[in-house]
N, C-alpha and C positions, 0 to 999 in steps of 0.2 A: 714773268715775275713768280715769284714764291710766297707763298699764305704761312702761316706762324701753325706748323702743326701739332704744335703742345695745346694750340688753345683752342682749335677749329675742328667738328666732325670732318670724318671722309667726304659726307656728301654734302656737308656746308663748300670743304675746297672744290670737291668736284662740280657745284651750282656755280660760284665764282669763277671759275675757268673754263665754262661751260658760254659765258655771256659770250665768250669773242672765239668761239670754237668757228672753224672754218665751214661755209657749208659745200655743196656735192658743186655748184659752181667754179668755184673758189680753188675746192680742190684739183679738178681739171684742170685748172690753172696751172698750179701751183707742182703737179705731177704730171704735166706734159702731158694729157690722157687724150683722146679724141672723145667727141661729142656722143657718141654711142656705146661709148667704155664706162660709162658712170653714169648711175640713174641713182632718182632722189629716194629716202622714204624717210619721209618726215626730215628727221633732224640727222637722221642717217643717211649712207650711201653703200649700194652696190657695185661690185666691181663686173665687167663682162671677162672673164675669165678666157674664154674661146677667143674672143676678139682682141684683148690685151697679147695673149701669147701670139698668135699670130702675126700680129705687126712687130711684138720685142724679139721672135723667135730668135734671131741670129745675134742678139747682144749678148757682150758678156756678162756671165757672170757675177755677181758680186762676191765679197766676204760673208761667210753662213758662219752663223754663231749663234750658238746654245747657249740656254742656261738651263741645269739643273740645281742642286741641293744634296747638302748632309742626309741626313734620318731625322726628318724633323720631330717638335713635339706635335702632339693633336693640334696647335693652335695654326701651323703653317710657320714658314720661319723664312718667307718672303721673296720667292722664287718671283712673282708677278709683278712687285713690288722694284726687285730687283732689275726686270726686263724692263721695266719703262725707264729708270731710272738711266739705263744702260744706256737707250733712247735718246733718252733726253739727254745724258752729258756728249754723247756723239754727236748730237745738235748742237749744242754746245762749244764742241771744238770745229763745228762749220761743218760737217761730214753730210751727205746724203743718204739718210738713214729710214729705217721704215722697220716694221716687224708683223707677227702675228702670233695674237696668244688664243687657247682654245675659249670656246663657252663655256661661262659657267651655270649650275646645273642648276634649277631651283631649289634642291633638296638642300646640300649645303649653303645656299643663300637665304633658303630661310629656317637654317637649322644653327647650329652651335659654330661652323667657322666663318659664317659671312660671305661675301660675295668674293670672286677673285680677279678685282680692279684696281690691285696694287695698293696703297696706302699713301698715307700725309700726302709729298708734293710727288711723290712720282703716281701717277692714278692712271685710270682709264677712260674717257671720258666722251659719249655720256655717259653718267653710270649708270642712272637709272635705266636707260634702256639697253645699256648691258648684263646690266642684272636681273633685268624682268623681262627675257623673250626676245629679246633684240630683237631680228626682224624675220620672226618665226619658224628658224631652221629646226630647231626642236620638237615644234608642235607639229611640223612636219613629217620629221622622225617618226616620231610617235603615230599619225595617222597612217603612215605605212605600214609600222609594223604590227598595232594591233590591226589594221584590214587581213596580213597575213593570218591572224587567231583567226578572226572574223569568219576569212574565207576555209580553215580547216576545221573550227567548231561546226559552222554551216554545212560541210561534207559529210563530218562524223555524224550528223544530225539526221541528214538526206540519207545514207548509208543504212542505218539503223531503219531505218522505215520504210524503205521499196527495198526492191529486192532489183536483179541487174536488168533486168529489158524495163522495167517501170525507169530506173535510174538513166537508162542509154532514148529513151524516146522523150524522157521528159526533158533532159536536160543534155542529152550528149555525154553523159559521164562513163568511164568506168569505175570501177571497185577499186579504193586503194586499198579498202584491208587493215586501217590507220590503228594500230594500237594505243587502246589510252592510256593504258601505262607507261609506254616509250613516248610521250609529249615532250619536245624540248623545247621550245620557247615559252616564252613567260607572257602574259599581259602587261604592259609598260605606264607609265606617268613620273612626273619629274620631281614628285615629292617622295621624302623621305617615310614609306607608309606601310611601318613595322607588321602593321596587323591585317595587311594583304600579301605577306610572304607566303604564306599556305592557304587558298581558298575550296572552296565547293562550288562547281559551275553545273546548269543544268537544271536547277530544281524547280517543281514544279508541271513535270507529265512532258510527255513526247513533244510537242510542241512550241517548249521552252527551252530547246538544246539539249547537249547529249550531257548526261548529267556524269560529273567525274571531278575527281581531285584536279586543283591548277597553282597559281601562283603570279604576282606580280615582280618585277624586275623595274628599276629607275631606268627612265629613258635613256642616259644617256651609258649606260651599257650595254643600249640594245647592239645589236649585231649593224645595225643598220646604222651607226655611229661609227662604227669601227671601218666599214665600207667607204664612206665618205671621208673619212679621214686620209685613208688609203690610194683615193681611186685617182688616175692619171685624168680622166675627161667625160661626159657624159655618157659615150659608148661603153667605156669599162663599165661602169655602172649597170647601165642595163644588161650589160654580159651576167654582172655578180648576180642582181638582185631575181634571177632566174633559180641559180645557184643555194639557197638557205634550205639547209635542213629542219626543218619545224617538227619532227615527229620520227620515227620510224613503226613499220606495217610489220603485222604478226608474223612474216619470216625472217625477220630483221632490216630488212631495206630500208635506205631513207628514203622519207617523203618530201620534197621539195618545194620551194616555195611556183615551181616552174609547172608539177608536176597538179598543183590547185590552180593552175593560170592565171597568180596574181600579182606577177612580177612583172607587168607593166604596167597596172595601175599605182602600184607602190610605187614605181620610178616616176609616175604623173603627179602623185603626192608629193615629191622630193625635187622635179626638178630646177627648183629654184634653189636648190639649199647648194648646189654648185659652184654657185658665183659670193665671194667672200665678202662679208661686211666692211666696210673701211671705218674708223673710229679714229680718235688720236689721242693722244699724251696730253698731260692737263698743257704741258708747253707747246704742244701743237705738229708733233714728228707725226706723221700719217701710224698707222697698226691697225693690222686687220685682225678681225675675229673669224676664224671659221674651224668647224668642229670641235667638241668637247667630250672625246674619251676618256674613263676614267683611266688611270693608269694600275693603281690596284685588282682591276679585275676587267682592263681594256690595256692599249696599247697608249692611251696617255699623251698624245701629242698632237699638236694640232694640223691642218690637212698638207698634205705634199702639193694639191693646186697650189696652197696661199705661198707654201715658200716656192716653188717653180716663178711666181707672180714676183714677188718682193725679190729674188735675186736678180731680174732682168731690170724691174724699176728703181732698187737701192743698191747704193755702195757697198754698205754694211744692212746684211738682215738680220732681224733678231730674231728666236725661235724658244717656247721655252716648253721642255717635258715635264709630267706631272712627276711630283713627289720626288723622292731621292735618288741616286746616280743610281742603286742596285734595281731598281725598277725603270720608271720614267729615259734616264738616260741610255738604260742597258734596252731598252726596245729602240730608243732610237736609233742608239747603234747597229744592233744585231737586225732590226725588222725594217725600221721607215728608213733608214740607209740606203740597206739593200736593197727595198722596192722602186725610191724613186733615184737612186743613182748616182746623187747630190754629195758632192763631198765637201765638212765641216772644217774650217779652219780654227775655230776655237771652239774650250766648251769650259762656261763660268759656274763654280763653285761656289755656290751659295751659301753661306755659313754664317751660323751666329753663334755669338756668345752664352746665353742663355739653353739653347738645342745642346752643346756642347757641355755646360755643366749637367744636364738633365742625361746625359751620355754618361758623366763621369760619377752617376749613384745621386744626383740631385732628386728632389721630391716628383712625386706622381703631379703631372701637368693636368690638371682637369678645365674644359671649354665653359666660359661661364663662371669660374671662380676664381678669386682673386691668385696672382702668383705667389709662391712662397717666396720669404726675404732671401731665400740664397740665389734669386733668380734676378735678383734688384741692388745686389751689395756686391762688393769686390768680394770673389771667393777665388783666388790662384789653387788653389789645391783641389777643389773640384774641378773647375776648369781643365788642369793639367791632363788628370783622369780620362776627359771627357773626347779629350783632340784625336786620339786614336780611331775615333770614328770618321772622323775629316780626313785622316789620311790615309783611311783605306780607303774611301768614295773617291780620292786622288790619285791612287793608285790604282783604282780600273778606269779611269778614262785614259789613263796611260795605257794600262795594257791596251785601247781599243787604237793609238797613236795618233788622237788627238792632240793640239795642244790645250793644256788644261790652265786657267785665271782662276786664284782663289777667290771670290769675294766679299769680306769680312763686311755684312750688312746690321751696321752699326743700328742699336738701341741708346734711347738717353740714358740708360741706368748704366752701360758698360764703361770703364774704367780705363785708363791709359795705357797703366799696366795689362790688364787682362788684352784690352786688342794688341800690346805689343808680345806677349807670349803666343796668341793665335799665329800672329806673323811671321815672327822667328822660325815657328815649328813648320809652316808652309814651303815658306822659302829654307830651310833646312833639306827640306822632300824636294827640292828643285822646280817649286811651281813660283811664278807669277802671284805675288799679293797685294790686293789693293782694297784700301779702307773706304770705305764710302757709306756719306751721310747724305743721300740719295732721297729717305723717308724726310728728313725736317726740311733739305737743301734743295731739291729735285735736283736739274741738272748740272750746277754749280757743286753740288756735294757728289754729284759722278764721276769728275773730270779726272779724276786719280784710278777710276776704272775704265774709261773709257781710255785713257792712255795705256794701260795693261795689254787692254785687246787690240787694240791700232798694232800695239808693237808684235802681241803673240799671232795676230792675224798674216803679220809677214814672214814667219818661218814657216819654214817648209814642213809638213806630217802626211800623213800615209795612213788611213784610215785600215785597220784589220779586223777583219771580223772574226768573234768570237769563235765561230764554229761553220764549216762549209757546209751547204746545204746536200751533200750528198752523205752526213755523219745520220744517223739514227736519232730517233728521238729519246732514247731514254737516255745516252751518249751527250745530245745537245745540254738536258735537265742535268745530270751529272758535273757538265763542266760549268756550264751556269751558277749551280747551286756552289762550285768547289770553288773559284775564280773571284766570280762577282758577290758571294753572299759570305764566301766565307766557311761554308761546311764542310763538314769532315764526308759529307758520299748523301747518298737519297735514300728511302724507302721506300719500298710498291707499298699499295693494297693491292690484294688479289683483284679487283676490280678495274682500277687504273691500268696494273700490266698487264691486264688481258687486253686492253684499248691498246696499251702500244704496242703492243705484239701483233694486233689487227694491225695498224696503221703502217708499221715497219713494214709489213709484208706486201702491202699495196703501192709500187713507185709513183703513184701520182701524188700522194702526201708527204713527197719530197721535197715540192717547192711549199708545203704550207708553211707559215711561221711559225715558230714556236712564240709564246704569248704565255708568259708565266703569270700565276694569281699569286696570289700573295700581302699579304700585310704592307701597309708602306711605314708603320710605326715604328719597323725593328728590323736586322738585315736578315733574320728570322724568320721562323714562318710565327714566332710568337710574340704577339704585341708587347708585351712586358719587357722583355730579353732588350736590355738596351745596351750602348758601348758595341761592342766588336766580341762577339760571344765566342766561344770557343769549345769545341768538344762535341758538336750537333750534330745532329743528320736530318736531311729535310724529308719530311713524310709528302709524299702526292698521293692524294686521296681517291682523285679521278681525274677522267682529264674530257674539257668540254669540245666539241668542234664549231668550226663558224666556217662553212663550208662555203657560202660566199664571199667573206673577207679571204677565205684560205688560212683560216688559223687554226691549230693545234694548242691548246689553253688546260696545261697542267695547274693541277688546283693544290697550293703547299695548304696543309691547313684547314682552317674554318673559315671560308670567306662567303658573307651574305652579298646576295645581287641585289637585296633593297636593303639597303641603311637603314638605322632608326632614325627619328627623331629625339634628341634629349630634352629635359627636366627644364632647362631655361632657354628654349630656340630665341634666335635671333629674329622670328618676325611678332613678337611680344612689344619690337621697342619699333615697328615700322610701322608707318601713320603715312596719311595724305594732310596735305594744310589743303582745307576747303575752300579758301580763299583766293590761293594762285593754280592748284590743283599739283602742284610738286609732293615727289615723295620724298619724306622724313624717314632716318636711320639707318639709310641702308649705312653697312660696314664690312 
């Protein structure tokens, strides 16, 4: 059934379709699983990842199907929203359907855009233990990766203080030599906590640690997000997590997470975060949760386990990247493609009316403040403006030879007219359009999108990737930034092209990915810059490594690794009712 989402919070409908949510029994059942493939926790369930693949190894395949998005505004413009919905009308038409969206991160959950468990009837549900921890892959994260500080603060500590035969009898060590000023990892937590961007660690005499400049980074940036998202099976894993650069030593070498020997305790912290959370649709299609990279300043997608998993169990899987098609979709193309092997038969266009006028010169969207009337009233003239942003995010999944499904993810405020000019213009570009009222209707308001993809799902495409991995790296950022963003060429800093100049010259950083940073606000490296700008050149400032994921991570811009917090966050309106012990407002 479907709940009246003019009148009902998120997590009012999500408690209400929560009464008859299936439990980890049930689901066994229900997904064929064996007895040892699904274990309970609490009101969730884990998947046995190793054991599943195993027994499905030789099924086929299903339909893989993405969904990305335009250039949203700050508020989101319902890429998650959109996948359940997707879900849910493919449930709908009787299809055997499943999916997986990434974690969401607490910092956005309890800051200015809420949680990202979809909306009205298409949801994710539970919420609240999707929203709060779910079944602690993050906290996990995080105890890995600050252990790695842990165990290099503690060296640089021991270092300073004996000298090498004290260091080698007391403890078997040698001298790494660890420069404090070459630190690259961050200290990690999953809130948004503007005012441990820059810290002083150390203080307080010999005894207190090595005293030196540091910084915090949100969890789920860390490197060790990125890795999991990535990794084929627990061996790769332990292969990577040997592999992280945390530092480099006063001759320039890196220092390794292998090289402190603490790259198997951090995979003893982690190895539960392997096997994928199962959850579902407020109407009850299975969707698993696993990993939550950001896509802005990570790769954005959620794990190649989950979909390896979902394509052998469902007909149709769903999958959704973060943020808009120039980021979020353009890694999945160009990087988790290519890693795990998997070829896409569709990828859905997420689009609204609203993003689109805000494209076409419409007012500054601010999180937390009401919208302005040109965002609520019929406006064809901004609108018109605005579409050119939709059909260029249409025209790179094309270039990638995808087939691409617009899908026009209707608001109550949007007009007859305005969605049928969205339309026209789509299907003018040769794409698949389909309107769906998915947020008020859940899967009865999907049935016009879910029939789009059934159909774009049985043509044939040819997936190409952007750039071969034998092309150079500053080559790769060039066609990237010209292609998929839009620009007229790049800028070095002296800094950055010295990095790629190192990197070209060494052929082992041929298979790393490239992993752009970047804004998701604008096809820009500048937030403002909205529509389809023209006349730019992307500036790369530096460029970071993640020597255990294997990534090369050019930085366009000014991008921070810990978010703020704003003026009105969203845990202001979050409560417990003491009485049943449910939590109030998540959104």
């Amino acid at each position: 059934m479907s709940y009246n989402a003019t009148k009902m919070k998120d997590w009012q409908i999500a408690e209400a379709a929560e009464a008859n949510m299936p439990q980890s029994d049930e689901w066994r059942e229900k997904l064929n699983l064996q007895k040892d493939e699904i274990s309970a926790y609490g009101r969730l369930s884990k998947l046995d990842f190793i054991k599943i693949m195993e027994r499905l190894k030789n099924n086929k395949d299903g339909k893989y199907i993405e969904v990305t998005a335009i250039t949203p505004t700050p508020l989101g413009e319902g890429k998650s929203t959109t996948s359940l919905g997707l879900m849910e009308g493919l449930g709908k038409r009787g299809k055997n359907v499943g999916g997986c969206l990434r974690q969401p991160s607490g910092g956005p959950t309890m800051n200015v855009k809420g949680t990202a468990a979809g909306g009205g009837n298409s949801l994710l549900i539970p919420m609240t233990e999707f929203s709060m921890g779910l079944t602690g892959d993050i906290n996990d994260i995080a105890n890995a990766h600050n252990l790695a500080m842990v165990a290099l603060t503690a060296r640089m500590q021991h270092e300073r203080n004996y000298d090498d035969d004290t260091l080698a009898k007391r403890s078997n060590m040698r001298r790494l030599d660890i420069d404090p000023n070459r630190v690259e990892m961050a200290w990690v937590m999953d809130f948004c906590a503007q005012s441990l961007r820059n810290i002083i660690i150390g203080l307080g005499g010999k005894m207190n640690g090595f005293t030196m400049e540091s910084k915090f980074a949100i969890t789920v940036r860390s490197e060790l997000m990125a890795i999991l998202s990535i990794v084929r099976d627990l061996k790769d894993m332990r292969e990577r997590m040997d592999n992280i650069t945390v530092a480099f030593d006063k001759q320039g070498n890196a220092v390794t997470t292998g090289d402190l020997e603490v790259g198997g305790a951090m995979t003893a912290w982690m190895r539960n975060t392997i096997n994928p959370t199962l959850c579902s649709t407020a109407e009850y299609q299975p969707c698993m949760v696993h990993a939550g990279p950001f896509a802005n300043i990570a790769v954005g997608q959620s794990s190649i386990i989950a979909d390896r998993i979902g394509l052998k169990m469902f007909d149709y899987h769903v999958t959704e990247s973060g943020f808009a098609a120039d980021i979020g979709f353009e890694k999945f193309w160009n990087v988790k493609c290519r890693l795990s092997g998997l070829k896409p038969n569709v990828s859905v266009l997420t689009t609204s009316i609203r993003a689109l006028k805000m494209h076409g010169g419409g007012p500054k969207v601010v999180p937390g403040r009401p919208l302005a009337d040109e965002y609520t009233r019929e406006d064809l003239k901004l609108l018109e403006k605005g579409i050119p942003n939709m059909l260029h995010h249409l025209n790179t999944i094309r270039t990638s030879g995808i087939n691409p499904v617009v899908c026009i993810n209707c608001f109550t405020s949007d007009t007859k007219e305005e969605i049928a000019m969205v339309k026209r213009a789509a299907e003018a570009a040769g794409a698949r359009c389909a309107v769906s009222t998915h947020w008020a209707n859940g899967g009865d308001g999907a049935l016009e999108l879910a029939d789009a993809v059934i159909d774009a799902s049985n043509d044939d495409n040819n997936i190409n990737y952007l750039y071969p991995n034998e092309m150079r790296l500053r080559d790769r950022v060039d066609k990237i930034a010209r292609v998929v963003y839009g620009a007229d060429g790049v800028s070095w800093s002296p800094e950055a092209e010295a990095k790629a100049k190192i990197f070209e010259a060494d052929p082992k950083y041929d298979e790393y990915a490239t992993m752009m940073v970047k804004t998701h606000l604008s096809l820009t490296h500048d937030p403002m810059l909205k529509g389809v700008p023209e006349g730019w050149t992307l500036p790369i400032r530096d460029i970071l490594i993640y020597s255990g994921a294997k990534f090369l991570c050019p930085c366009a811009g000014s991008i921070s690794l810990m978010p703020g917090t704003g003026s009105n966050p969203g845990f202001r309106k979050i409560d417990v009712d003491t009485t049943t012990g449910k939590v109030q407002g998540l959104f």
